[in-house]
C-alpha positions in Angstrom: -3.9 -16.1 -96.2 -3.2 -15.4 -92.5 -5.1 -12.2 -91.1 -3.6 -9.8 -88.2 -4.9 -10.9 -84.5 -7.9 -8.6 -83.1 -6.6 -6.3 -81.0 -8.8 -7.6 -78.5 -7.3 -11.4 -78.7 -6.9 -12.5 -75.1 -3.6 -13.9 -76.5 -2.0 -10.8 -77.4 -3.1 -9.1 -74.4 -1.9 -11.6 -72.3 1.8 -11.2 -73.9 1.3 -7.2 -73.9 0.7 -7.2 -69.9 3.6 -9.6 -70.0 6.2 -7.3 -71.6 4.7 -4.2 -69.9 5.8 -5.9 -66.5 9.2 -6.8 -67.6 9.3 -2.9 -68.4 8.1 -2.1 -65.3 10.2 -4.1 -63.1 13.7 -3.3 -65.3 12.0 0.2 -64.7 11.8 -0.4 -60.9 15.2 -2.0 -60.3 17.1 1.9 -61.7 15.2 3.4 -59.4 16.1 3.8 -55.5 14.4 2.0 -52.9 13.1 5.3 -51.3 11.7 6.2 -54.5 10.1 2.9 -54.9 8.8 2.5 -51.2 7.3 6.1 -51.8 5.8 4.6 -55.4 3.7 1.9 -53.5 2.6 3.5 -50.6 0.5 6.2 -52.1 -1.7 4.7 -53.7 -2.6 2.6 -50.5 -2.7 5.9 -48.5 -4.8 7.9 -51.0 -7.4 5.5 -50.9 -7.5 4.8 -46.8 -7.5 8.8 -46.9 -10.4 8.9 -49.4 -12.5 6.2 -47.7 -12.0 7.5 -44.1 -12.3 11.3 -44.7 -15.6 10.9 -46.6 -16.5 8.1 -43.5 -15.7 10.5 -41.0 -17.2 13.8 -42.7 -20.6 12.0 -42.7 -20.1 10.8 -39.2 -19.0 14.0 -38.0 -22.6 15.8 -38.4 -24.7 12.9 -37.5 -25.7 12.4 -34.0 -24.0 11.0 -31.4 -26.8 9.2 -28.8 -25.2 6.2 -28.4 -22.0 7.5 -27.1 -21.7 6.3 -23.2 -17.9 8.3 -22.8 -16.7 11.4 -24.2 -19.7 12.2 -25.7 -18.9 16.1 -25.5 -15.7 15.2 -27.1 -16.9 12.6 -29.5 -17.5 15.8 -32.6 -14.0 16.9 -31.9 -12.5 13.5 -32.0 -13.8 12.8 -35.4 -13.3 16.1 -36.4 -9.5 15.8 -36.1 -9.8 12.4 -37.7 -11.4 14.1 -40.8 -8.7 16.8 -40.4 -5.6 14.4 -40.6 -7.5 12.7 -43.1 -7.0 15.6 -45.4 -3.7 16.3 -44.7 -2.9 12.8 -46.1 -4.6 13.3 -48.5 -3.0 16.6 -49.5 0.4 15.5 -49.2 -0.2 12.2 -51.4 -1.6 14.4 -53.8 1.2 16.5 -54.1 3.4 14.0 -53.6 1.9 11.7 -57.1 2.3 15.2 -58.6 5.8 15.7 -58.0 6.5 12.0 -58.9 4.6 12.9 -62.6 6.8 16.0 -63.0 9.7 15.4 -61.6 10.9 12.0 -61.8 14.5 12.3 -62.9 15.3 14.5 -60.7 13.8 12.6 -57.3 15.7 9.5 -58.8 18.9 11.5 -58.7 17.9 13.4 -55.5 17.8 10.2 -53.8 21.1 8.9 -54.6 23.1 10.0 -51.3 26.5 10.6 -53.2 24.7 13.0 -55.9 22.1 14.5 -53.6 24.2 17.1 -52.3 26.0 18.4 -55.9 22.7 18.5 -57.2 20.9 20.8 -54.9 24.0 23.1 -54.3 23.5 23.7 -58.3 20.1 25.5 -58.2 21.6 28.1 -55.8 24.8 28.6 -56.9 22.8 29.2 -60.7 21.0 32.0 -58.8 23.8 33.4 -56.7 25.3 34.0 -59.9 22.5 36.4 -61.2 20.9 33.5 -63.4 16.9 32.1 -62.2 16.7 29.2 -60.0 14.6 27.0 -62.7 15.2 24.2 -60.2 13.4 25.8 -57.6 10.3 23.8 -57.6 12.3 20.8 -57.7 14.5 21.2 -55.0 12.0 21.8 -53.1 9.6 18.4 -53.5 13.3 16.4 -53.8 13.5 18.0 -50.3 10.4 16.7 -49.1 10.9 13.4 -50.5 14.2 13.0 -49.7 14.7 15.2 -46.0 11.4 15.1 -44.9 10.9 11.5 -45.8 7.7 12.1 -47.0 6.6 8.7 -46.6 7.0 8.6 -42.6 5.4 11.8 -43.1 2.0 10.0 -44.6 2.4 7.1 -42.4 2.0 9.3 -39.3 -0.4 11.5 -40.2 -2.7 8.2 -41.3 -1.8 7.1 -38.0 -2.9 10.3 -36.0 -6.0 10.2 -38.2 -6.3 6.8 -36.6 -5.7 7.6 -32.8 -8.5 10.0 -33.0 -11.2 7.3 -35.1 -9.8 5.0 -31.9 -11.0 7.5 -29.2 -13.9 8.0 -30.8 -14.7 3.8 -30.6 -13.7 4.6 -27.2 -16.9 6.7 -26.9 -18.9 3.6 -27.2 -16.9 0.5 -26.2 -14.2 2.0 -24.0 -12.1 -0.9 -23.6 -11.9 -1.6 -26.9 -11.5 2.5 -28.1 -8.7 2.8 -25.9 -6.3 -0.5 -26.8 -7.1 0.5 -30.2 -5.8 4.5 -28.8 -2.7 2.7 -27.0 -1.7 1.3 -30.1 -2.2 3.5 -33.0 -0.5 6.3 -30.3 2.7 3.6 -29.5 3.2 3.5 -33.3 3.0 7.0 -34.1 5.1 7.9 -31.4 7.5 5.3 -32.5 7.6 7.0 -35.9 7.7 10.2 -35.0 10.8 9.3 -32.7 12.0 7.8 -35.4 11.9 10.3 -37.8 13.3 12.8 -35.1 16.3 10.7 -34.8 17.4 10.8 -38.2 16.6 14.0 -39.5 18.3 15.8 -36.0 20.8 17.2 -37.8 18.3 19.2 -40.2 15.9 19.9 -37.6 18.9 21.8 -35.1 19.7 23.9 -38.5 16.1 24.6 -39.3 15.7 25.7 -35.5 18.7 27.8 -35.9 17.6 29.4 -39.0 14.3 30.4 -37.1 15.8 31.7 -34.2 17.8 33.8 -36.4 14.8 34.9 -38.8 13.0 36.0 -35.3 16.2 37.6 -34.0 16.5 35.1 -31.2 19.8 34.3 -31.8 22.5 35.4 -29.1 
């Protein structure tokens, strides 16, 4: 008489993992490539963020006698590495927390032809008298979508890591400041980057300010 497998039967678990991928990847190909390049890079970035805020806070308040440059500087260097650090961490945090809540809606937030019907329909729902339920929505879809929340972690990792580099520079200066050239070229690079395609939302955000603070002429 045959008998059911253990549940722990390599077998089975093999052929489990097996199907969960296909799932996964069938999963991964109706999704966007934004959405997916935002998937993959947090859990990357939590971790560097993790590991190099907890590196730098125990850095931060030990002494500094070997430092041969900057050594009045060297505290404030790490400091602002701790502090960029935890920005990253912030924003991946709430960024795995919007991905866990609202899913559907960044997968249709990122399509470019349905992106702008979909966040007109929050407001016009409230300018009718109704709540804007989709208020909390709009707004991470916003800062996936506009805000490109993943250039967003990549630069403040990299700032993070322009301020570990001067503080190397502290005690090998050569090295500390190739490392400072090129951690600073590439989050300049990004940052230009990110300037350049979002210049369009960035004039009407500074027009919207200089209206709030009665600036305007």
């Amino acid at each position: 008489m045959a008998t059911d497998q253990p549940i722990d039967d390599p077998i089975a678990q093999a052929v489990d993992g097996f199907q969960n991928a296909l799932l996964r990847r069938a999963n991964d190909e109706r999704k966007p490539a934004g959405l997916i390049w935002v998937e993959r890079l947090l859990a990357p970035i939590t971790n560097v963020a993790i590991f190099g805020g907890s590196i730098t806070f125990s850095v931060v308040i030990g002494s500094h006698d070997g430092a041969s440059h900057f050594k009045s500087a060297l505290p404030t260097f790490l400091a602002l590495a701790w502090f960029f650090f935890v920005i990253t961490l912030g924003l991946a945090t709430a960024a795995q927390m919007a991905l866990s809540h609202y899913e559907d809606d960044l997968r249709e937030a990122f399509k470019p032809e349905e992106w702008t019907t979909w966040r007109n329909r929050g407001r016009a729902q409230k300018d009718a008298g109704g709540d804007d339920h989709n208020r909390g929505a709009r707004f991470f879809c916003a800062l996936f979508v506009n805000f490109k929340i993943g250039d967003l972690l990549c630069v403040t990792t990299l700032l993070a890591f322009v301020f570990l580099s001067l503080s190397v520079a502290a005690y090998e200066f050569a090295i500390g400041l190739l490392a400072t050239a090129c951690t600073g070229l590439l989050t300049v690079g990004f940052v230009i980057t990110f300037i350049r395609q979002n210049r369009h939302l960035l004039r009407r955000a500074w027009t919207r300010l200089r209206k709030l603070f009665g600036l305007a002429s």
